[in-house]
mmCIF file of the N, C-alpha and C atoms, coordinates in Angstrom:
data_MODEL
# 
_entry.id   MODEL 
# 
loop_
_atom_site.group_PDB 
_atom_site.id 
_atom_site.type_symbol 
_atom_site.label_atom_id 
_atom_site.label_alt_id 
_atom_site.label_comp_id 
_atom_site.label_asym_id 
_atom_site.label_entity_id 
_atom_site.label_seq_id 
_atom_site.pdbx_PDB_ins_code 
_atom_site.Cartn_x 
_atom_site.Cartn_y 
_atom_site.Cartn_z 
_atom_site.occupancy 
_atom_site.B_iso_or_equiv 
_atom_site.pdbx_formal_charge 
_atom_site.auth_seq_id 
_atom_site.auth_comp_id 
_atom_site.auth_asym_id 
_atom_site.auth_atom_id 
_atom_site.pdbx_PDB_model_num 
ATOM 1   N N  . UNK A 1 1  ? 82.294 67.062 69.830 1.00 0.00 ? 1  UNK A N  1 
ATOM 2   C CA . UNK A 1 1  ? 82.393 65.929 70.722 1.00 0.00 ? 1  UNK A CA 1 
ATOM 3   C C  . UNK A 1 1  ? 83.440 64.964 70.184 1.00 0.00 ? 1  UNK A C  1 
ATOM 4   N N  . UNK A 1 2  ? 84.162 63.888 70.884 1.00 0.00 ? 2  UNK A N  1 
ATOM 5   C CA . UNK A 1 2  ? 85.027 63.500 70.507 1.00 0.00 ? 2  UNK A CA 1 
ATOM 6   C C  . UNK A 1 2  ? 84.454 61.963 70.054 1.00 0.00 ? 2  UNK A C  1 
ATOM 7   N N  . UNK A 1 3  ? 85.232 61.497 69.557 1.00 0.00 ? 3  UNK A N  1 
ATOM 8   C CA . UNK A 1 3  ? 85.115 59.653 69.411 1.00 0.00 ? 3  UNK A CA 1 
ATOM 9   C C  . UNK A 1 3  ? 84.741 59.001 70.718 1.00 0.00 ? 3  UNK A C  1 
ATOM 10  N N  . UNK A 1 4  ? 83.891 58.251 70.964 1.00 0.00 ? 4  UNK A N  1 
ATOM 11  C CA . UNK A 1 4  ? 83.688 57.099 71.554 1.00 0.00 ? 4  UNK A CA 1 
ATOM 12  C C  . UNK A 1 4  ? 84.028 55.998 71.108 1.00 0.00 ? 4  UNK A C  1 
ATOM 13  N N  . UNK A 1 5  ? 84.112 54.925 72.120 1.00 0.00 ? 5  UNK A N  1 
ATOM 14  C CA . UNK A 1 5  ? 85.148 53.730 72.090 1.00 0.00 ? 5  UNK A CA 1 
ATOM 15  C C  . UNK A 1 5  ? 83.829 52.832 72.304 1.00 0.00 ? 5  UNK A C  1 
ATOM 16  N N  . UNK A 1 6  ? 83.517 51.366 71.865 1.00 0.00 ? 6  UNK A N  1 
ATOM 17  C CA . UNK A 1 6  ? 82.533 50.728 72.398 1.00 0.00 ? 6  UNK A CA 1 
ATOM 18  C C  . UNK A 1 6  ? 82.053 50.434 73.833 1.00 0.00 ? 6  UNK A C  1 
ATOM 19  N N  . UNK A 1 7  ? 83.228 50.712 74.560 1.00 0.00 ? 7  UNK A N  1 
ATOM 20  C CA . UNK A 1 7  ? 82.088 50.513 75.933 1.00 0.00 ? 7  UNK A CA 1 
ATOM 21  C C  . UNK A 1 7  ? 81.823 52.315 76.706 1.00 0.00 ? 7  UNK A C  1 
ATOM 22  N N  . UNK A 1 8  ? 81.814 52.987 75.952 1.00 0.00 ? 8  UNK A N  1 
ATOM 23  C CA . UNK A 1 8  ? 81.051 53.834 75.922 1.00 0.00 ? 8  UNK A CA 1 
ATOM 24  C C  . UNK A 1 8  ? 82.084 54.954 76.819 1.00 0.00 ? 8  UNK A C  1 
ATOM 25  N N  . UNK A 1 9  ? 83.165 55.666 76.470 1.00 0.00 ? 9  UNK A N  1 
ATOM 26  C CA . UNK A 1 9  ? 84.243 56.077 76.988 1.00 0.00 ? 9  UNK A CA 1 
ATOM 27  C C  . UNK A 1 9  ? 84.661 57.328 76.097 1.00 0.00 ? 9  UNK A C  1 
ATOM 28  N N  . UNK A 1 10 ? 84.451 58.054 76.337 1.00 0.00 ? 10 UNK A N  1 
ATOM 29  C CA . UNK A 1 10 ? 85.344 59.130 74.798 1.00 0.00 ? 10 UNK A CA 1 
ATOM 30  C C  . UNK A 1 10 ? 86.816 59.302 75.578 1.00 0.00 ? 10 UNK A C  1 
ATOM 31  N N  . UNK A 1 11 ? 87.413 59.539 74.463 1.00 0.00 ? 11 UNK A N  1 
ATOM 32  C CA . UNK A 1 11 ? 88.843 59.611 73.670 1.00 0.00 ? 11 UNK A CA 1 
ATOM 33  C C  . UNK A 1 11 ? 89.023 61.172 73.956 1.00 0.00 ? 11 UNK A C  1 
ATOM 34  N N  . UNK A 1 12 ? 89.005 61.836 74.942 1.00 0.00 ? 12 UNK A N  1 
ATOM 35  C CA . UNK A 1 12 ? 88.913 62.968 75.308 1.00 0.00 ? 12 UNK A CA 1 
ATOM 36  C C  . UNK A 1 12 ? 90.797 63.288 75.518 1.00 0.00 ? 12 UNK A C  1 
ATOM 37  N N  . UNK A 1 13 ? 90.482 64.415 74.717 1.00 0.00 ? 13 UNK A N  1 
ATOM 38  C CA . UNK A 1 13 ? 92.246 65.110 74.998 1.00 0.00 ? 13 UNK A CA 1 
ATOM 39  C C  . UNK A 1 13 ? 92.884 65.680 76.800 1.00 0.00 ? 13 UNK A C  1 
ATOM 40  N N  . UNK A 1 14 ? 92.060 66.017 77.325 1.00 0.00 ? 14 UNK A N  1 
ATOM 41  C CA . UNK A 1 14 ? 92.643 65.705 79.003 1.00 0.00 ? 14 UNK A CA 1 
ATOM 42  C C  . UNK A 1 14 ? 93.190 64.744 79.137 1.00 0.00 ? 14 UNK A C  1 
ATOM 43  N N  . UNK A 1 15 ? 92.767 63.601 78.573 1.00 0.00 ? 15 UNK A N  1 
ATOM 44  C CA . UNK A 1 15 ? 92.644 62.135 79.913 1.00 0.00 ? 15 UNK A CA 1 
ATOM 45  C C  . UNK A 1 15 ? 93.932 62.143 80.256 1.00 0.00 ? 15 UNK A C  1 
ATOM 46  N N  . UNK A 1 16 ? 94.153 61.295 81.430 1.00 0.00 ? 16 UNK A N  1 
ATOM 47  C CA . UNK A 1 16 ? 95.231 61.774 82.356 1.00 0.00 ? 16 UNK A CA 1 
ATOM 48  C C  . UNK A 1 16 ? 96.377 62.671 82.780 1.00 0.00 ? 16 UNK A C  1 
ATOM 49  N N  . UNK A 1 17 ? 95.988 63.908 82.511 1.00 0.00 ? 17 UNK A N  1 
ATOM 50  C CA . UNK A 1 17 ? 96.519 65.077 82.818 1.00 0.00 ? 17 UNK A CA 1 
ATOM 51  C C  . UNK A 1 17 ? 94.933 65.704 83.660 1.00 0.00 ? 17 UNK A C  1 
ATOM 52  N N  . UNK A 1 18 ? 96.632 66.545 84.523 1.00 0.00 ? 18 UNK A N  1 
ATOM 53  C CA . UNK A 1 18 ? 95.887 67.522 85.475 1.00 0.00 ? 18 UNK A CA 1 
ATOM 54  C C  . UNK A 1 18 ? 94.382 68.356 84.868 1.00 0.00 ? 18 UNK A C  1 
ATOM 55  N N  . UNK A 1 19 ? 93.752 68.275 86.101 1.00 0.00 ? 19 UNK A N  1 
ATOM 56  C CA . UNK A 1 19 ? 92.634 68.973 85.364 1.00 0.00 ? 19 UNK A CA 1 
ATOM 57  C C  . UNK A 1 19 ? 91.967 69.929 86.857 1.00 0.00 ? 19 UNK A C  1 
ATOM 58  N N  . UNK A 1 20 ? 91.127 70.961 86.699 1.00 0.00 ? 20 UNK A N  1 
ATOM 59  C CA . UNK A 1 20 ? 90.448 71.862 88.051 1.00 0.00 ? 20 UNK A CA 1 
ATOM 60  C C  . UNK A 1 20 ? 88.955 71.390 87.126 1.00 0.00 ? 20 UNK A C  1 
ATOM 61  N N  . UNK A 1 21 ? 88.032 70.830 88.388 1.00 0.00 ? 21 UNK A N  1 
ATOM 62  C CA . UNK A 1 21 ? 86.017 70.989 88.384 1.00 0.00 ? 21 UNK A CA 1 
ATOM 63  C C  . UNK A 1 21 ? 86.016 72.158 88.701 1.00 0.00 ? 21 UNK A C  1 
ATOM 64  N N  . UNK A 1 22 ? 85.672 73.273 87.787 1.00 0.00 ? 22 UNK A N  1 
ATOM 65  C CA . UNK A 1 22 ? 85.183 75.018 88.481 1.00 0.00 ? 22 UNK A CA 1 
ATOM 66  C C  . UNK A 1 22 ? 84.034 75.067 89.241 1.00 0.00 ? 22 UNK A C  1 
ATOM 67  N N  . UNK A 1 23 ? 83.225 74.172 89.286 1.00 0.00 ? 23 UNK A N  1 
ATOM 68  C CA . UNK A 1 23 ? 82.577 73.766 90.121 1.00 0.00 ? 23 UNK A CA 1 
ATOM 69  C C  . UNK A 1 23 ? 82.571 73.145 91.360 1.00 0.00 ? 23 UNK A C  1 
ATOM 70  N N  . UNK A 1 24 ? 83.577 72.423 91.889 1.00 0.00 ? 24 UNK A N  1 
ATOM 71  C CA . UNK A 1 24 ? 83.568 72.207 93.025 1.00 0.00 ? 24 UNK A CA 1 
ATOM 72  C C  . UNK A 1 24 ? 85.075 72.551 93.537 1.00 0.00 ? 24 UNK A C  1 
ATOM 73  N N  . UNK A 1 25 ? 86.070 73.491 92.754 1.00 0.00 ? 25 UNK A N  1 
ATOM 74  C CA . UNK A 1 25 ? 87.151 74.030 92.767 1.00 0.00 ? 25 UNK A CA 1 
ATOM 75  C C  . UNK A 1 25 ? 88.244 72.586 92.914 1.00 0.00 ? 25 UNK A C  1 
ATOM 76  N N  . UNK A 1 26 ? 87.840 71.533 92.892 1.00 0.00 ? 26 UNK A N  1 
ATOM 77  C CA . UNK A 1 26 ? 89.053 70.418 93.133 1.00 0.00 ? 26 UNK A CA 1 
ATOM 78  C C  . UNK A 1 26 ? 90.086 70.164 91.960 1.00 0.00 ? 26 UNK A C  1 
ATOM 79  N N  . UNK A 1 27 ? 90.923 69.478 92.393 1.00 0.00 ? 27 UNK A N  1 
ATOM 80  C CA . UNK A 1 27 ? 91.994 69.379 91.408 1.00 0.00 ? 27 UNK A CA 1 
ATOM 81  C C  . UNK A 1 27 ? 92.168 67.914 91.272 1.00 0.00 ? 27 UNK A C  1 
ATOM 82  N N  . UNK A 1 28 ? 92.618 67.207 90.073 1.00 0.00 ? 28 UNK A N  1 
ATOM 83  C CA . UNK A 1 28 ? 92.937 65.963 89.871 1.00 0.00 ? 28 UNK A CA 1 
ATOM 84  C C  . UNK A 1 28 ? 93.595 65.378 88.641 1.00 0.00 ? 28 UNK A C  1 
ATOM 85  N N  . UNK A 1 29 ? 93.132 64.114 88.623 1.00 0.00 ? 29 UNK A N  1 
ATOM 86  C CA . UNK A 1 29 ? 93.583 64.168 86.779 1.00 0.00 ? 29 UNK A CA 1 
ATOM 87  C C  . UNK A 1 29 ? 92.356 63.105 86.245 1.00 0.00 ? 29 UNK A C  1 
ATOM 88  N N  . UNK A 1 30 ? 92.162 63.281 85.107 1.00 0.00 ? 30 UNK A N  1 
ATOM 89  C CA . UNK A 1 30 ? 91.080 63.586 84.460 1.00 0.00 ? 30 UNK A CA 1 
ATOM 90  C C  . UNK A 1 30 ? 91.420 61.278 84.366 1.00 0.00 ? 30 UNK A C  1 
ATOM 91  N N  . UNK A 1 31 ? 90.576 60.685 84.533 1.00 0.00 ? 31 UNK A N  1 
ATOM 92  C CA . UNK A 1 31 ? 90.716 59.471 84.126 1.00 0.00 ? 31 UNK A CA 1 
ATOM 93  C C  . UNK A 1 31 ? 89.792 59.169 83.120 1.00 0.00 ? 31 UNK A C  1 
ATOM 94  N N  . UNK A 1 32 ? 88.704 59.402 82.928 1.00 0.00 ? 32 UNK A N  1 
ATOM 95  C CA . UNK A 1 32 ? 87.738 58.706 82.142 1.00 0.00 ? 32 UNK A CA 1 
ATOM 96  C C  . UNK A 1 32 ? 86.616 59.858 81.460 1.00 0.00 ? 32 UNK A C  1 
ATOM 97  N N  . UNK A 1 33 ? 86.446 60.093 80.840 1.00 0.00 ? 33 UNK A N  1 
ATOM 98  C CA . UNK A 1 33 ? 84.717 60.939 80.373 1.00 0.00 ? 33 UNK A CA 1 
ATOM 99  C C  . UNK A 1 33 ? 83.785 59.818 79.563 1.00 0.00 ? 33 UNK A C  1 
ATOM 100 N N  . UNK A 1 34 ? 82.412 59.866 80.447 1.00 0.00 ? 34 UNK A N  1 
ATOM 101 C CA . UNK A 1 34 ? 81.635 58.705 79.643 1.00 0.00 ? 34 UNK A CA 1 
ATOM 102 C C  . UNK A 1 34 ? 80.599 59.313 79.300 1.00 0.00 ? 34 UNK A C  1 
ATOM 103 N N  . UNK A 1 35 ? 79.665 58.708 78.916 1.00 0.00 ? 35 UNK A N  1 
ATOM 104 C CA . UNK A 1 35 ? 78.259 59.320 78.426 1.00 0.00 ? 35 UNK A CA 1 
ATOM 105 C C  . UNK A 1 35 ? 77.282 58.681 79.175 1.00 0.00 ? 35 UNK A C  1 
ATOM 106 N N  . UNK A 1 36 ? 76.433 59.452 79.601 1.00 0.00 ? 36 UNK A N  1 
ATOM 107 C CA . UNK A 1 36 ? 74.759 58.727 80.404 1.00 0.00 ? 36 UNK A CA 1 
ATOM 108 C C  . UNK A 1 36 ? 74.026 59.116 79.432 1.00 0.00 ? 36 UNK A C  1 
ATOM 109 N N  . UNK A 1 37 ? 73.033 58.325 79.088 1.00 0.00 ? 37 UNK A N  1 
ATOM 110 C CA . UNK A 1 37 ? 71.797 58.825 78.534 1.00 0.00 ? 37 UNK A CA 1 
ATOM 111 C C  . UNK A 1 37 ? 70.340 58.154 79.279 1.00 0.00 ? 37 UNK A C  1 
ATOM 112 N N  . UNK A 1 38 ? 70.115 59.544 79.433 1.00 0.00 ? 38 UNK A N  1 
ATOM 113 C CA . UNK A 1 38 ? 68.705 59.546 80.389 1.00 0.00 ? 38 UNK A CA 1 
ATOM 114 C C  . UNK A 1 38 ? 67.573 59.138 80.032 1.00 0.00 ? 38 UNK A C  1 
ATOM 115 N N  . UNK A 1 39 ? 66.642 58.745 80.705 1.00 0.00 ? 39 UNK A N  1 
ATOM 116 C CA . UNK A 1 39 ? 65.392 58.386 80.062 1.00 0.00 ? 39 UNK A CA 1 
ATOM 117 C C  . UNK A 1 39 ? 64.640 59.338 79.030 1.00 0.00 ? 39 UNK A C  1 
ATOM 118 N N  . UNK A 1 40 ? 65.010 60.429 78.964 1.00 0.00 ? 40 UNK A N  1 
ATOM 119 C CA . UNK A 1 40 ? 64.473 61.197 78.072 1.00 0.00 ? 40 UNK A CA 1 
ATOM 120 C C  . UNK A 1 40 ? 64.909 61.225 76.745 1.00 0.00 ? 40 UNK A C  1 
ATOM 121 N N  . UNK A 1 41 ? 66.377 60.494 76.931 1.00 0.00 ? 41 UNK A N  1 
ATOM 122 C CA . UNK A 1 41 ? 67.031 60.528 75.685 1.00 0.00 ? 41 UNK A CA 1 
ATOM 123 C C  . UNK A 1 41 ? 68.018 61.409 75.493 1.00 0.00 ? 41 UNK A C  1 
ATOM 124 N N  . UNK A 1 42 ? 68.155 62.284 76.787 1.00 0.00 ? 42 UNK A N  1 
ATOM 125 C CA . UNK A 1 42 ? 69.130 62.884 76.430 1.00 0.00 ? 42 UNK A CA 1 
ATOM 126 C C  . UNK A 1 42 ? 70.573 61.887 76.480 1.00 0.00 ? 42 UNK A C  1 
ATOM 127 N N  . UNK A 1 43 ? 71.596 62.678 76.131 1.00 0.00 ? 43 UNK A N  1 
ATOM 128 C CA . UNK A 1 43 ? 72.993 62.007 76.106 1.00 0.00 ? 43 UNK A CA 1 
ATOM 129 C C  . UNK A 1 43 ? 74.167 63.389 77.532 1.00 0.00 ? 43 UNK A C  1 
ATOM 130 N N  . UNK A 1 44 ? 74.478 62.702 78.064 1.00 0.00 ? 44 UNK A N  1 
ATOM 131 C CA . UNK A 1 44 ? 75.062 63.691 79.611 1.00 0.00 ? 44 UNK A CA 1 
ATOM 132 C C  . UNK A 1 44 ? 76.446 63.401 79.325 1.00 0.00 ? 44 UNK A C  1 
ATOM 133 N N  . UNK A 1 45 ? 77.573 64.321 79.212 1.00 0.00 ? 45 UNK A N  1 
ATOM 134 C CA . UNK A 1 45 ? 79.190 64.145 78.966 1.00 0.00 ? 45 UNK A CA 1 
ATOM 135 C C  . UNK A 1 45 ? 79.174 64.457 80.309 1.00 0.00 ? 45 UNK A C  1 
ATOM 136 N N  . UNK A 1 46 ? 79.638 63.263 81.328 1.00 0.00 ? 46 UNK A N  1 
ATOM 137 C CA . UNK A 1 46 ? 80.245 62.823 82.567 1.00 0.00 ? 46 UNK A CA 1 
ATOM 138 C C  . UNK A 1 46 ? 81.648 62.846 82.536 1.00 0.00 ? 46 UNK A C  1 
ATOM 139 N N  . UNK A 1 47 ? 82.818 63.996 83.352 1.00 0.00 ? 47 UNK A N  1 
ATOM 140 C CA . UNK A 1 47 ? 83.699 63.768 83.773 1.00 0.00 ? 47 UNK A CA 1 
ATOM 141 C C  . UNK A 1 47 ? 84.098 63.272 84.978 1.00 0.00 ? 47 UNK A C  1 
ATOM 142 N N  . UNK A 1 48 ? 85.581 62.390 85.240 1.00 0.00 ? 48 UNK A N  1 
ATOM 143 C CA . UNK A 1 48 ? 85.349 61.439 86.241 1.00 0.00 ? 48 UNK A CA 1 
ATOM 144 C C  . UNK A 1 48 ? 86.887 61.904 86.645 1.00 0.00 ? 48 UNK A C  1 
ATOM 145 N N  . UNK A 1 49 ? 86.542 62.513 88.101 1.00 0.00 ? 49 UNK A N  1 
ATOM 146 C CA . UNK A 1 49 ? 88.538 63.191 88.407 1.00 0.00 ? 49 UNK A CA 1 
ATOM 147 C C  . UNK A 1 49 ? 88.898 62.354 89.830 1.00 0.00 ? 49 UNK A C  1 
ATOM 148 N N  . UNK A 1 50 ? 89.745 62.358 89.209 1.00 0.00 ? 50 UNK A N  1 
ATOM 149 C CA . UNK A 1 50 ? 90.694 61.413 90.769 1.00 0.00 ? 50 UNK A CA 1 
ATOM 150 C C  . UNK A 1 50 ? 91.593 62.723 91.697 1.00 0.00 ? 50 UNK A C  1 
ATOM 151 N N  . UNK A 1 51 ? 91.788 62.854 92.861 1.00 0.00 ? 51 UNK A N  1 
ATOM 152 C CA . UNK A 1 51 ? 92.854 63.684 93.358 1.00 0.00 ? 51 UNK A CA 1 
ATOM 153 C C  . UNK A 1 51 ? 93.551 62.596 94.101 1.00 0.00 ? 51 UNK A C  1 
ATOM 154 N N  . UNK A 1 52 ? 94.371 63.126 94.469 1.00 0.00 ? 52 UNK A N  1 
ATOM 155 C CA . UNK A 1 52 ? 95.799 62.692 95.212 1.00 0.00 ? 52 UNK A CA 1 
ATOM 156 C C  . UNK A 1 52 ? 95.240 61.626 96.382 1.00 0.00 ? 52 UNK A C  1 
ATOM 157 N N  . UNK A 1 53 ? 93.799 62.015 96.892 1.00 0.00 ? 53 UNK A N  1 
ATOM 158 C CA . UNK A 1 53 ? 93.376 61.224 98.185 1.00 0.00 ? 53 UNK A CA 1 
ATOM 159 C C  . UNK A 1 53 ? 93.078 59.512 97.236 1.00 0.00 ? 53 UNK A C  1 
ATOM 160 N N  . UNK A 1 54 ? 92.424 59.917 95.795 1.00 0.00 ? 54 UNK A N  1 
ATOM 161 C CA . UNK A 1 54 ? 92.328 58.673 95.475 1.00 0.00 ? 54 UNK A CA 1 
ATOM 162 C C  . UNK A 1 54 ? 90.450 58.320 95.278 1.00 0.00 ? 54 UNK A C  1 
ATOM 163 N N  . UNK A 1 55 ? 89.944 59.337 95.786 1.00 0.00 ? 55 UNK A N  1 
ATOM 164 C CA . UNK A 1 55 ? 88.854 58.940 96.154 1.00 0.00 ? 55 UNK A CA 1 
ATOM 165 C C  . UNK A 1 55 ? 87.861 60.413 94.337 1.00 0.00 ? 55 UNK A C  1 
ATOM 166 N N  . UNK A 1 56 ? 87.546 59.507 94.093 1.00 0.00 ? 56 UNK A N  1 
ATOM 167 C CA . UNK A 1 56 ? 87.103 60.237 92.430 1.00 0.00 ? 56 UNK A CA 1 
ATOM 168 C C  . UNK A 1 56 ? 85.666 60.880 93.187 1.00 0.00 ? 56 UNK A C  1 
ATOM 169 N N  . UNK A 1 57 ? 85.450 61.701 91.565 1.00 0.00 ? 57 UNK A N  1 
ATOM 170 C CA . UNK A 1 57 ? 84.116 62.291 91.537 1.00 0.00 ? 57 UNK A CA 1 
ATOM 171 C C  . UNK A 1 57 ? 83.961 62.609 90.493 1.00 0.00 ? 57 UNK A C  1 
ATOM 172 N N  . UNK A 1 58 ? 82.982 63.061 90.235 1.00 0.00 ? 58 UNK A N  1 
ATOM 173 C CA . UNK A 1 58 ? 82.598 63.337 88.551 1.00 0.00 ? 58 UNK A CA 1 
ATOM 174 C C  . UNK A 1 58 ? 81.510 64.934 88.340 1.00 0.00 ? 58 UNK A C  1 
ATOM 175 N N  . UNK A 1 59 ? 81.619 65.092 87.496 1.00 0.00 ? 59 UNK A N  1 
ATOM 176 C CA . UNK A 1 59 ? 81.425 66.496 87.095 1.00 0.00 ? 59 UNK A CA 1 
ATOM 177 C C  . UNK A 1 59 ? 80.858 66.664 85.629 1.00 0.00 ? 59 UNK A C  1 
ATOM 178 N N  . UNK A 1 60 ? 79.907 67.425 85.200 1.00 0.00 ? 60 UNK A N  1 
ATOM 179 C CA . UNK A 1 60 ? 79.654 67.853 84.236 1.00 0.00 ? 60 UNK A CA 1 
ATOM 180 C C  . UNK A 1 60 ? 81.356 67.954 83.219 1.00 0.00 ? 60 UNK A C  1 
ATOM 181 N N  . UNK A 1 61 ? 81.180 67.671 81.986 1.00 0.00 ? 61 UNK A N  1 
ATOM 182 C CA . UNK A 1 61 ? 82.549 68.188 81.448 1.00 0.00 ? 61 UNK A CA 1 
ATOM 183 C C  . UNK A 1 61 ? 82.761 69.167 81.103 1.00 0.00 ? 61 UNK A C  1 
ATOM 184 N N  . UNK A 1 62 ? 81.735 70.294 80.839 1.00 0.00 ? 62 UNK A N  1 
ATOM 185 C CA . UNK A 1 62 ? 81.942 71.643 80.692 1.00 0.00 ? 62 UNK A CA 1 
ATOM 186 C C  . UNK A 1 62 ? 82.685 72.231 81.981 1.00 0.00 ? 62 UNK A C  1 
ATOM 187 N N  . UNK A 1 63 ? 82.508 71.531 82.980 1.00 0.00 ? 63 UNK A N  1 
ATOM 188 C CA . UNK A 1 63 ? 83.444 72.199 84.300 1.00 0.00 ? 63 UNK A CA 1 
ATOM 189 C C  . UNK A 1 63 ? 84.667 71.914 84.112 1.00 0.00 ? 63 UNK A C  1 
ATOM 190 N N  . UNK A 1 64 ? 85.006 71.341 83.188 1.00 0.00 ? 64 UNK A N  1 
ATOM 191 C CA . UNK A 1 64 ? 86.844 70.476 83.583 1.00 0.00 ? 64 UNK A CA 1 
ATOM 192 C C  . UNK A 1 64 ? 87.645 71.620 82.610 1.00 0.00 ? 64 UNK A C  1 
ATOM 193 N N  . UNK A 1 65 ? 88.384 71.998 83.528 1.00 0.00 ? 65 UNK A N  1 
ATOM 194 C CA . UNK A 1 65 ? 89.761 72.794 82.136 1.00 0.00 ? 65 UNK A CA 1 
ATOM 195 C C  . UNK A 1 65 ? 91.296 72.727 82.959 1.00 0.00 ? 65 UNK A C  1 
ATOM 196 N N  . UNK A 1 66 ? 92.397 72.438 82.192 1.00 0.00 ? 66 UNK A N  1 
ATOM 197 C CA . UNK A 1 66 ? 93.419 72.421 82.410 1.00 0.00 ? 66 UNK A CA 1 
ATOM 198 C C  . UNK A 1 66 ? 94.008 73.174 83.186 1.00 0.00 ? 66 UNK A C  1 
ATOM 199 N N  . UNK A 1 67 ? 95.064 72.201 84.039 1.00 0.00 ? 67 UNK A N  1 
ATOM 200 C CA . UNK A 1 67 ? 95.772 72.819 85.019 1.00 0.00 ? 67 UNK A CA 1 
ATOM 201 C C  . UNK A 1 67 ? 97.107 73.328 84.696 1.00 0.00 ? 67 UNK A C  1 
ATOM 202 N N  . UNK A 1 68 ? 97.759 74.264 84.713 1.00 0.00 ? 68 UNK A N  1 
ATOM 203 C CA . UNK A 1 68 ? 99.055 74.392 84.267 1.00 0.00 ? 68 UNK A CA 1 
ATOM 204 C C  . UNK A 1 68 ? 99.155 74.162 82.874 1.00 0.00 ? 68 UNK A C  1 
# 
């Protein structure tokens, strides 16, 4: 896992480069990966992709891998 930043952001080697969700097949570029942690305690690596329309979504980060 990578470094986190205090407001709770990792330092992820994508960030803003192209990226594909294999999960929902979209394409974008990678702006942000944060962390949720659930009431159970778990800790959730949230990726957050923008495409061209502008309009984001987010994805497990195991779905995100490089485009080109």
């Amino acid at each position: 896992m990578n470094a986190v930043d205090h407001a709770g952001y990792e330092q992820h080697e994508l960030l803003g480069r192209r990226v594909r969700d294999i999960a929902s097949r979209g394409e974008g570029e990678l702006m942000a990966v944060t962390h949720e942690v659930h009431s159970d305690g778990r800790v959730v690596r949230v990726a957050h992709i923008r495409p061209a329309s502008g309009v984001e979504w987010s994805t497990a980060v195991g779905n995100v891998q490089a485009v080109g």
